[in-house]
C-alpha positions in Angstrom: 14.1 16.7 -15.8 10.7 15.8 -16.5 11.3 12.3 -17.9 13.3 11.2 -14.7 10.7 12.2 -12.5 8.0 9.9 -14.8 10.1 6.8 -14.2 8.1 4.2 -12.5 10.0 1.6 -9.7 8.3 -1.3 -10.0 8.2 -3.8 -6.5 7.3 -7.4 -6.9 4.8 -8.9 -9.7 3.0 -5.5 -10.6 -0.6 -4.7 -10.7 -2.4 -6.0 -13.3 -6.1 -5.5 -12.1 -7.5 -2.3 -13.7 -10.2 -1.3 -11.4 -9.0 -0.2 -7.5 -10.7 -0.4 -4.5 -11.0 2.6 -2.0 -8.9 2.6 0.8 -12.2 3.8 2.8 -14.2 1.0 1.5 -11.7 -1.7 2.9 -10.8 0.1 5.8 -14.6 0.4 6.5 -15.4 -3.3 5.4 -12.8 -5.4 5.8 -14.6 -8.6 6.0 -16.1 -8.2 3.0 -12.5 -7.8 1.0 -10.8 -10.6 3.0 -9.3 -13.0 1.4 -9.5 -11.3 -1.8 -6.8 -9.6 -4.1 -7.3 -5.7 -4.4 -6.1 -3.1 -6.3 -5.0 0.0 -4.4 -3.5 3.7 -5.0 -2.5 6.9 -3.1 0.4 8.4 -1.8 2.5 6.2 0.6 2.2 7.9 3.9 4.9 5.7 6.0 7.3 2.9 5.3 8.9 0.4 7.6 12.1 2.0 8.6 13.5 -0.9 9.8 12.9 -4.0 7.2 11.2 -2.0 4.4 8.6 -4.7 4.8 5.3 -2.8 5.0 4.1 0.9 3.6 1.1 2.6 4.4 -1.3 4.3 1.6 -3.5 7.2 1.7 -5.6 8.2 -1.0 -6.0 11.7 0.3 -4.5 13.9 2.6 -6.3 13.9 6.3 -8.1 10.2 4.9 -7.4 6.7 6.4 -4.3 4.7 5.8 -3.9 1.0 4.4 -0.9 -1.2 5.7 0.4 -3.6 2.8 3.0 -5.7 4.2 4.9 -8.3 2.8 7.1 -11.0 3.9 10.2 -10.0 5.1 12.8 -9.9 2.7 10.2 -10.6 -0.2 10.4 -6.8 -1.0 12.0 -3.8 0.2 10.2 -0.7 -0.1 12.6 1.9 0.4 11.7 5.2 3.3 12.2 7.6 0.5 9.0 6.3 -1.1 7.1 8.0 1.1 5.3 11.1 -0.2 5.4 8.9 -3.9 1.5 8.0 -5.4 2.2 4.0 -5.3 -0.6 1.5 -7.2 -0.7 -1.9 -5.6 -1.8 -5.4 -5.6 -2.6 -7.2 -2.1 -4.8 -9.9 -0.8 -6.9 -8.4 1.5 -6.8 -9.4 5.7 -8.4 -8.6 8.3 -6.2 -6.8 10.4 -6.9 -6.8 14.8 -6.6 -3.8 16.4 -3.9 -3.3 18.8 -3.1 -0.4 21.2 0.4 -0.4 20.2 1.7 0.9 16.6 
């Protein structure tokens, strides 16, 4: 019913800043995010398959995607989050571009 598909999974500590950033904004600028902690929301797009130790955000279908990884083993984001809105908290990094995915 309704109220099952309103339950919220919470993943580590939980978001507690109120204002997010645009994925486009820190994809386009990431220097000027780095080392700081963001608030971000869309709709996960992929998820580690292996470890569960990363997902990827978009905020809107056809826009950019955000990596938030974690350490390994410090959560496990489970593949059938994908397609699920997901808010999160991350300290922002730089990330170098690789011809490999």
């Amino acid at each position: 019913g309704l109220a099952e598909e309103c339950v919220k999974t919470r993943y580590g500590a939980g978001v507690t800043l109120a204002e997010s950033t645009p994925i486009a904004t820190l994809v386009e600028h990431p220097a000027d995010y780095a080392g700081k902690t963001v608030r971000v929301e869309g709709t996960v797009a992929d998820v580690c398959a292996k470890a569960g130790c990363w997902l990827e955000v978009r905020a809107g279908e056809g826009e950019q995607t955000l990596r938030v990884k974690v350490k390994d083993g410090e959560i496990v984001f489970p593949t059938a989050a994908r397609g699920r809105r997901a808010t999160g908290r991350a300290s922002s990094r730089p990330r170098r571009s690789s011809s490999t995915r």
